[in-house]
Backbone as a chain_set.jsonl record, in Angstrom:
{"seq": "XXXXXXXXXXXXXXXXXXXXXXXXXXXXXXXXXXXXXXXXXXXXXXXXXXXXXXXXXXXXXXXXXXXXXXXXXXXXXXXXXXXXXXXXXXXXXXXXXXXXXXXXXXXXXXXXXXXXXXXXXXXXXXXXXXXXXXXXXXXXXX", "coords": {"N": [[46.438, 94.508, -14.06], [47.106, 94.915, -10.76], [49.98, 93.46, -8.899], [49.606, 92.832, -5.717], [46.851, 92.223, -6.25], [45.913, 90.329, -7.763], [47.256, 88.208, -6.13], [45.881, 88.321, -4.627], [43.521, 87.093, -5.024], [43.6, 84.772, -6.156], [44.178, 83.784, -4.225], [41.836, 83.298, -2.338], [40.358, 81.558, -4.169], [42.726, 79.115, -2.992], [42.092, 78.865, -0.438], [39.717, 78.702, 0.056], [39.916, 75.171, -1.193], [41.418, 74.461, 0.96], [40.172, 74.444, 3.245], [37.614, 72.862, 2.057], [39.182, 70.493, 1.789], [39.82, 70.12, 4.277], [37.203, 69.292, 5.928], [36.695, 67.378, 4.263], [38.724, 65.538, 5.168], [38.556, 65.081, 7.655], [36.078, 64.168, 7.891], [34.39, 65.334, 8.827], [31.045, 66.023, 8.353], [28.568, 67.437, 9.908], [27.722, 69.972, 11.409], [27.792, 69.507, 14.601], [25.802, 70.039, 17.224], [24.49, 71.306, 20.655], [23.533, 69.153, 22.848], [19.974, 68.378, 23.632], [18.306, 70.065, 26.825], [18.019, 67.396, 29.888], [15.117, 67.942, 30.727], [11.897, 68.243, 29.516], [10.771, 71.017, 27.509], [7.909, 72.523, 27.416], [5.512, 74.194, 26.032], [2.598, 77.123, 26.148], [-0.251, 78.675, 24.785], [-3.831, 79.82, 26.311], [-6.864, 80.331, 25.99], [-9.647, 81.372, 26.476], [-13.281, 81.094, 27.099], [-16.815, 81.694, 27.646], [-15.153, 84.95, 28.019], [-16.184, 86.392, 30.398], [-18.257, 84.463, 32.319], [-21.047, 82.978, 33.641], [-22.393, 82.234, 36.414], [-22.786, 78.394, 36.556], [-22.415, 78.778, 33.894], [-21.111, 76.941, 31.037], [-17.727, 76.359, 30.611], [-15.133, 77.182, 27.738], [-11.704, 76.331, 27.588], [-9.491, 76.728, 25.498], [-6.068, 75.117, 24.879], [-3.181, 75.914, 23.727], [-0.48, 73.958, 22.246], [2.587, 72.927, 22.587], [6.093, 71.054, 22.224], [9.82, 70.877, 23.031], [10.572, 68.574, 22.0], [9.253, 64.843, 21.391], [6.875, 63.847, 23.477], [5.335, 62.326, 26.419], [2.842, 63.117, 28.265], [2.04, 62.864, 31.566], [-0.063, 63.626, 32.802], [-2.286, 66.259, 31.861], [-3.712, 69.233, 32.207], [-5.908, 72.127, 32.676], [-5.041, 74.007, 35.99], [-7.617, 75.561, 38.505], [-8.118, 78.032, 40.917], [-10.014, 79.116, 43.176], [-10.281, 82.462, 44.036], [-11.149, 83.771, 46.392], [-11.599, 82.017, 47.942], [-9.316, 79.857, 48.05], [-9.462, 77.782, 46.795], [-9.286, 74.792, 44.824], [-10.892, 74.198, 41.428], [-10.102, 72.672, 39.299], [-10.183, 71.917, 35.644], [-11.399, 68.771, 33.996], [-8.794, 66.388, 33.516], [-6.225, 65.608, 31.011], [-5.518, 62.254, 30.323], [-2.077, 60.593, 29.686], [-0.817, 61.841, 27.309], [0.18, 62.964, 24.421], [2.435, 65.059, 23.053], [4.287, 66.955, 20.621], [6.275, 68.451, 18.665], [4.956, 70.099, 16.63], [2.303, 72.767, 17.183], [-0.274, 71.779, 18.822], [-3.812, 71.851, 19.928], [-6.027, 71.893, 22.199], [-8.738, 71.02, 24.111], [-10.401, 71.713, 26.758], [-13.494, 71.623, 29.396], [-15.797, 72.643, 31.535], [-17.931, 73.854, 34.063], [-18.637, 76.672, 36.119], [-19.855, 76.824, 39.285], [-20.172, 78.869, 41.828], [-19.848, 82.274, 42.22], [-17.516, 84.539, 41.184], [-13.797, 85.205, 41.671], [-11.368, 84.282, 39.291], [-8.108, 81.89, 39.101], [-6.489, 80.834, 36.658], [-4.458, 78.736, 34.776], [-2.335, 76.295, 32.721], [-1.105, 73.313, 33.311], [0.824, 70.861, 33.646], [2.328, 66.89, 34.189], [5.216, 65.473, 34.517], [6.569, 62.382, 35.126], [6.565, 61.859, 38.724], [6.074, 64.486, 39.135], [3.755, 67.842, 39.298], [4.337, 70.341, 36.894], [3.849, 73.76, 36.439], [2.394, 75.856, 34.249], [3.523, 79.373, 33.58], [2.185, 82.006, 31.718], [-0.164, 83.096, 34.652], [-3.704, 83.306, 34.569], [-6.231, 85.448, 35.011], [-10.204, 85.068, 35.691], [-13.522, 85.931, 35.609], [-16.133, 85.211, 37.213], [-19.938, 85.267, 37.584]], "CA": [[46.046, 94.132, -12.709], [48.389, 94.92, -9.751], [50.561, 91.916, -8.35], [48.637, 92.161, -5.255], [45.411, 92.144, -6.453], [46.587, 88.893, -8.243], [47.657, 87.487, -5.641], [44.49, 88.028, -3.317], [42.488, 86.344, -6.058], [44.694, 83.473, -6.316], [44.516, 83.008, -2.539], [40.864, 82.963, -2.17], [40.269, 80.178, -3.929], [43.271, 78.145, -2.296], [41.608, 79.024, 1.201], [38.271, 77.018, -0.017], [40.442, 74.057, -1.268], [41.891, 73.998, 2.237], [38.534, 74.08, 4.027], [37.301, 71.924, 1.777], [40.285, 69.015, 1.869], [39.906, 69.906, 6.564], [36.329, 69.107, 6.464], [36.257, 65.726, 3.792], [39.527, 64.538, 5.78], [38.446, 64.923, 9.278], [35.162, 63.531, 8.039], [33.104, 66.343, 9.698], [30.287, 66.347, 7.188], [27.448, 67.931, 10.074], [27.95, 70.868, 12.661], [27.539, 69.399, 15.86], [24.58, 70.899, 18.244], [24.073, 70.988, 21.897], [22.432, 68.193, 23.038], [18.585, 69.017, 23.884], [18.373, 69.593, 27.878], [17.214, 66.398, 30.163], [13.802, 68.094, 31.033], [11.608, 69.141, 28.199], [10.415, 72.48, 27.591], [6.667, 72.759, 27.32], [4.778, 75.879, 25.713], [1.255, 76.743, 25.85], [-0.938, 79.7, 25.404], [-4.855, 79.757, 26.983], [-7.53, 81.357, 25.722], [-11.176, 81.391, 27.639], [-14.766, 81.525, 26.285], [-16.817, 83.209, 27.213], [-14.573, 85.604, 28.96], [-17.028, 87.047, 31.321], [-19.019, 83.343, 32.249], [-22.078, 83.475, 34.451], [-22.377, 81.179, 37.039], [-23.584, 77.639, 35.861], [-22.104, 78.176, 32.692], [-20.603, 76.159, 30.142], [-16.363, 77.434, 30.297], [-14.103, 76.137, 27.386], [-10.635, 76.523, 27.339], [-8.876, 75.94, 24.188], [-4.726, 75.251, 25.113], [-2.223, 75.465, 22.464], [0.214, 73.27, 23.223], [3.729, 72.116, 21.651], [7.023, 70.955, 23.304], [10.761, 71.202, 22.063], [10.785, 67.135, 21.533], [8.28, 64.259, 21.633], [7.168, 63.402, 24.727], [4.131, 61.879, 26.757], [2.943, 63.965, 29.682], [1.288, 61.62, 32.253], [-1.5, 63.748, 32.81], [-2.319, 68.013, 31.689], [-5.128, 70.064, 32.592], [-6.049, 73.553, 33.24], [-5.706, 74.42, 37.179], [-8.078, 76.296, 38.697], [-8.214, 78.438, 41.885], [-10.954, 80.666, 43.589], [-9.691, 83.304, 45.056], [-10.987, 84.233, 47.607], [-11.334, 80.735, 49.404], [-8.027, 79.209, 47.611], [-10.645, 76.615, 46.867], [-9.346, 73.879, 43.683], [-12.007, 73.891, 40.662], [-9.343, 72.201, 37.908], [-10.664, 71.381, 34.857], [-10.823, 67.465, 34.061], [-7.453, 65.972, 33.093], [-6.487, 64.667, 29.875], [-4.005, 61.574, 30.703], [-0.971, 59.594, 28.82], [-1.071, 62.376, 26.236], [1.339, 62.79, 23.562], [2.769, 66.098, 22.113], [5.067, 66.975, 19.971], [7.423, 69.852, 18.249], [3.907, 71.205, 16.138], [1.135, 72.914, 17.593], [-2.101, 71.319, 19.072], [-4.952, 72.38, 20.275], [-6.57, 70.507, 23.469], [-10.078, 71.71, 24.575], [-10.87, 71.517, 28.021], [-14.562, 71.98, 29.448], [-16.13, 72.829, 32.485], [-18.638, 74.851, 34.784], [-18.51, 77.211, 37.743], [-21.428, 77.111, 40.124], [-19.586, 80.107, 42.403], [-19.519, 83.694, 41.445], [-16.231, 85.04, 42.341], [-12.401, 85.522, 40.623], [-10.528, 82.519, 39.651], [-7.315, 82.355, 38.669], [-6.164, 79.58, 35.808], [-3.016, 78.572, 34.088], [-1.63, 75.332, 32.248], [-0.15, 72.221, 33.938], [1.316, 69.069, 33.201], [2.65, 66.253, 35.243], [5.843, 64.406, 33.812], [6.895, 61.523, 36.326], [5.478, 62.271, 39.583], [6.005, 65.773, 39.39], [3.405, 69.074, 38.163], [4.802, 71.538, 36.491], [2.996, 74.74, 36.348], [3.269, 76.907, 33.226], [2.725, 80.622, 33.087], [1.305, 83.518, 32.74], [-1.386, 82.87, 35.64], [-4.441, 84.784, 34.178], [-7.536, 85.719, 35.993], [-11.474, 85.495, 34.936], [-14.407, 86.205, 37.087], [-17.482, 84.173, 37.114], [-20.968, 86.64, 37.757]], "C": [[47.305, 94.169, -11.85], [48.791, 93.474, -9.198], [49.571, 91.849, -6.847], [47.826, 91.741, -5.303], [45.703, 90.761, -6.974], [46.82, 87.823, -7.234], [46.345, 87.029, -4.312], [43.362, 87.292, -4.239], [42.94, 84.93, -5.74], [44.505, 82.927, -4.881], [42.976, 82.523, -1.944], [40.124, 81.501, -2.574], [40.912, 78.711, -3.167], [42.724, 78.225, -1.178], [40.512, 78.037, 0.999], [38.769, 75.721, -0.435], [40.799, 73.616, -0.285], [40.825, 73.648, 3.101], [37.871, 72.979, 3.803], [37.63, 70.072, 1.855], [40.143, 68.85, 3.9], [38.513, 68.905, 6.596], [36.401, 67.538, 5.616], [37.626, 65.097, 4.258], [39.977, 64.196, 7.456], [36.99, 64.132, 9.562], [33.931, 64.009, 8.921], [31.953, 66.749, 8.395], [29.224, 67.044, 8.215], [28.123, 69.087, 11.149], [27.585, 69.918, 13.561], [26.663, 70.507, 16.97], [24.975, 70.107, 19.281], [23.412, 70.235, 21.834], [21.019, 68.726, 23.839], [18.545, 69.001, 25.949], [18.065, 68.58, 28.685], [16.013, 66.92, 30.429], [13.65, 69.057, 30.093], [10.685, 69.892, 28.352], [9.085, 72.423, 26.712], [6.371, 74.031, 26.922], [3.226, 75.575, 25.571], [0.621, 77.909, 25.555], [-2.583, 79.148, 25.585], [-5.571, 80.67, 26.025], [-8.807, 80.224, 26.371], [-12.289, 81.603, 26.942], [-15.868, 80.987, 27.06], [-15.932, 83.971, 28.926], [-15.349, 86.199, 30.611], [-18.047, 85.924, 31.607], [-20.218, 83.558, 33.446], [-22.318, 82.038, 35.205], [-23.259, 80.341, 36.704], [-23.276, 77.65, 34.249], [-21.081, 77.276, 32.209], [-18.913, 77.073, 30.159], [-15.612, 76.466, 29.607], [-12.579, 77.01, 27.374], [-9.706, 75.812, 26.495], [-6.857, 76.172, 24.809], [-4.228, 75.067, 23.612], [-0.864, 75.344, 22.843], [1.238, 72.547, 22.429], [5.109, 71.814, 22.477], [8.144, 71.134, 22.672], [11.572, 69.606, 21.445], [9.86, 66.684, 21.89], [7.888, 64.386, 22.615], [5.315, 63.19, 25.164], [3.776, 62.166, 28.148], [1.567, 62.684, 30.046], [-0.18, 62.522, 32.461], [-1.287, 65.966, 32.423], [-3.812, 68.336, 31.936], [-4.953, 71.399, 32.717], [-6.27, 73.43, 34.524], [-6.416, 75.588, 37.544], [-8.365, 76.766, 39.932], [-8.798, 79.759, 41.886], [-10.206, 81.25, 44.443], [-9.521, 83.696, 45.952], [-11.201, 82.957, 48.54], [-10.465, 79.883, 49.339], [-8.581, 77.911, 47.281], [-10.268, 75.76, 45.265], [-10.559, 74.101, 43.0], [-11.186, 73.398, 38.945], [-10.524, 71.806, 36.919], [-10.586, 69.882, 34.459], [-9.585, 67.082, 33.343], [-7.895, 65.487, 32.234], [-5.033, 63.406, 30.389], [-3.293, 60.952, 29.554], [-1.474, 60.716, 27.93], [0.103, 63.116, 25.158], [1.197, 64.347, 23.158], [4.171, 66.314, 21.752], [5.961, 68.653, 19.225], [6.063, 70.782, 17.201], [2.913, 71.718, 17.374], [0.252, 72.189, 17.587], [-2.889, 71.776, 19.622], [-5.459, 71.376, 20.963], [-7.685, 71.643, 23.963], [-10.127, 71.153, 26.272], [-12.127, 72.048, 28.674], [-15.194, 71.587, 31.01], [-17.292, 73.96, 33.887], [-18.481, 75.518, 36.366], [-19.556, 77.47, 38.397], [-21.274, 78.886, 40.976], [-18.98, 81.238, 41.915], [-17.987, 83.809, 42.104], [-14.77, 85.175, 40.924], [-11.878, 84.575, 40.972], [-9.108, 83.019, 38.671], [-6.629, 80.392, 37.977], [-4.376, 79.662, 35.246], [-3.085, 76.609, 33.785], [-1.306, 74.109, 32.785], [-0.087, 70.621, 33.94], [1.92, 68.418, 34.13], [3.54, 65.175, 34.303], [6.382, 63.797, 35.298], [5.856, 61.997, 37.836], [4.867, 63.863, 39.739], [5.245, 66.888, 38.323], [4.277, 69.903, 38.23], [3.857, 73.021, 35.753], [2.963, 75.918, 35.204], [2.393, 78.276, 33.822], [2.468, 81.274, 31.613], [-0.103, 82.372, 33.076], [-2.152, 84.063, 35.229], [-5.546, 84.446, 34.82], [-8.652, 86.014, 35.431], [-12.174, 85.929, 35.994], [-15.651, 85.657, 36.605], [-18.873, 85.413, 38.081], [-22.045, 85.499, 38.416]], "O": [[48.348, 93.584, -12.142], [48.006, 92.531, -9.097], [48.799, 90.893, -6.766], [47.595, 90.785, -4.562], [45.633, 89.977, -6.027], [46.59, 86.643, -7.496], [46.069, 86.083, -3.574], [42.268, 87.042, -3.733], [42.363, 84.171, -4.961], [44.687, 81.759, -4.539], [42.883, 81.541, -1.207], [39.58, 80.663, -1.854], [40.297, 77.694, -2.845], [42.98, 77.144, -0.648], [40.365, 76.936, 1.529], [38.001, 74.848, -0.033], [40.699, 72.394, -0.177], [40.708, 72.532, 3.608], [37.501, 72.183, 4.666], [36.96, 69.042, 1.924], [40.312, 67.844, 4.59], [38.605, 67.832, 7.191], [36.169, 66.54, 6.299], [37.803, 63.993, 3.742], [40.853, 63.623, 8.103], [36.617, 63.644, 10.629], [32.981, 63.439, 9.456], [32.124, 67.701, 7.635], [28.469, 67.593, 7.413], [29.208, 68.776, 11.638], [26.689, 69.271, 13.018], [27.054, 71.615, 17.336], [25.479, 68.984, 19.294], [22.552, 70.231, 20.952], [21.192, 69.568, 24.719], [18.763, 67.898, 26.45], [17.03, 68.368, 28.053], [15.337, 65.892, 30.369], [14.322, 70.029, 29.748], [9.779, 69.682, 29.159], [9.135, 72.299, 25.489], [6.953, 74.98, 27.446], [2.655, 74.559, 25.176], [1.063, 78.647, 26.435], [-2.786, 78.056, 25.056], [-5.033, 81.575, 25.388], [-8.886, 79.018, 26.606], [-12.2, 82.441, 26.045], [-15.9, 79.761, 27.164], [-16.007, 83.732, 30.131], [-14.791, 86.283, 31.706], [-19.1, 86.296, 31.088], [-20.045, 84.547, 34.158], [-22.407, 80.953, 34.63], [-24.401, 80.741, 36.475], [-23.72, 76.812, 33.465], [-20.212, 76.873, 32.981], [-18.86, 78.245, 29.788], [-15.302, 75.368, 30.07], [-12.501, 78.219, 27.157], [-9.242, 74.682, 26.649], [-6.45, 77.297, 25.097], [-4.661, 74.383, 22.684], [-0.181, 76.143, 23.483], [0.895, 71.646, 21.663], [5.181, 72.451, 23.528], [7.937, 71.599, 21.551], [12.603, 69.459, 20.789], [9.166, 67.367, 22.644], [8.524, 65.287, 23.162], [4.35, 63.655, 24.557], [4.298, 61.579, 29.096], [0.733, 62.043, 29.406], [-1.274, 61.997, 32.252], [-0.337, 66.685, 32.735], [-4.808, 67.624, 31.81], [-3.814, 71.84, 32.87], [-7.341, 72.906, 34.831], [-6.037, 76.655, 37.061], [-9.059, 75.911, 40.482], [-8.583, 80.819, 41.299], [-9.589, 80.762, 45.39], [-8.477, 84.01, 46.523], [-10.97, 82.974, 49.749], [-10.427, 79.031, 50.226], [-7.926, 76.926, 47.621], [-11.053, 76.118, 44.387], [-11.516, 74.241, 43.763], [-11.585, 73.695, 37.819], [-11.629, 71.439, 37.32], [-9.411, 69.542, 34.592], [-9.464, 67.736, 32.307], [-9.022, 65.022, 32.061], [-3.886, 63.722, 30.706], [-3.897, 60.795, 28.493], [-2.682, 60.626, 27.711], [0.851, 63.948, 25.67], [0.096, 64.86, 22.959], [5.11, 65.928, 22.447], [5.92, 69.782, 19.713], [6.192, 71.996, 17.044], [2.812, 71.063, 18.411], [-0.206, 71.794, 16.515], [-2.276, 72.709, 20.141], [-5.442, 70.201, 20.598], [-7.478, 72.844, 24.136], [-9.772, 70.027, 26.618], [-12.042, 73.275, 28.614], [-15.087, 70.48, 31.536], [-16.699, 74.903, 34.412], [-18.267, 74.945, 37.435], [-20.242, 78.432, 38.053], [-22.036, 79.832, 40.773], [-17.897, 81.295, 41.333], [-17.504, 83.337, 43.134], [-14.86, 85.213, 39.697], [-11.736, 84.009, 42.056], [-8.98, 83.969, 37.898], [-6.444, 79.319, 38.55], [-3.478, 80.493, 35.388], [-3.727, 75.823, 34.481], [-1.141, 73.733, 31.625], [-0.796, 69.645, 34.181], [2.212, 69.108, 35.107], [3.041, 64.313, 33.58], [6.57, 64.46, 36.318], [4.682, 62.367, 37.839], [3.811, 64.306, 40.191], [5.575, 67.06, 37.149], [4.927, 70.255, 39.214], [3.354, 73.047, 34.63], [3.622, 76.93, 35.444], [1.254, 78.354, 34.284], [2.683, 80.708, 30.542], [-0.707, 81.5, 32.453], [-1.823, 85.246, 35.312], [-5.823, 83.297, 35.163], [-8.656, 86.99, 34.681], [-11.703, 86.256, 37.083], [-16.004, 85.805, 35.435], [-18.6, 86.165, 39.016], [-23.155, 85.855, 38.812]]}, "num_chains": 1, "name": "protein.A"}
């Protein structure tokens, strides 16, 4: 075996003894992370049934809904706006409602008397303030 080669052996392990003796005498036993931002980051996706609803029907909307820490949104719902008269038709709120870092599933249920194109999306209300998630997607009621 050549003297370097010897010697790069030999050195590899002293490099992990050194690492090893930095980290158990500085007493750093965890990485350190960023702390999580002050306002927490909501996700949701939507889905609609039945896509194509006929006025007077029955519309559910299943949310799936997780955040990136606990947290207790004061009130969430699906908003809902007709199009062509900018006319509110939200779905009823759920309030004080808890979610967390898994997936849930929140049903929301409701009917449209007025034919026409509406346009839905997500939204929660922490402190006084909604926050609107996207994508804004669009059905049409017959």
């Amino acid at each position: 075996m050549s003297r370097s080669r010897f010697l790069l052996l030999l050195g590899v392990p002293a490099l992990v003894v050194v690492l090893v003796l930095a980290v158990l005498l500085t007493g750093e036993r965890d990485v350190p992370v960023a702390d999580l931002p002050p306002t927490p980051t909501v996700v949701a996706t939507l889905s609609l049934e039945p896509r194509l609803p006929e006025a007077g029907d029955e519309v559910v909307v299943r949310a799936s809904v997780a955040a990136d820490r606990p947290i207790t949104l004061r009130a969430l719902t699906v908003q809902v706006v007709q199009r062509s008269t900018n006319t509110s038709h939200d779905f009823p709120e759920v309030r004080d409602h808890a979610i967390g870092t898994t997936t849930q599933e929140i049903t929301f249920r409701r009917s449209f008397d007025a034919p026409g194109r509406y346009t839905y999306y997500l939204a929660y209300q922490v402190d006084d303030d909604w926050v609107r998630l996207k994508p804004w997607e669009t059905f049409t009621v017959r």
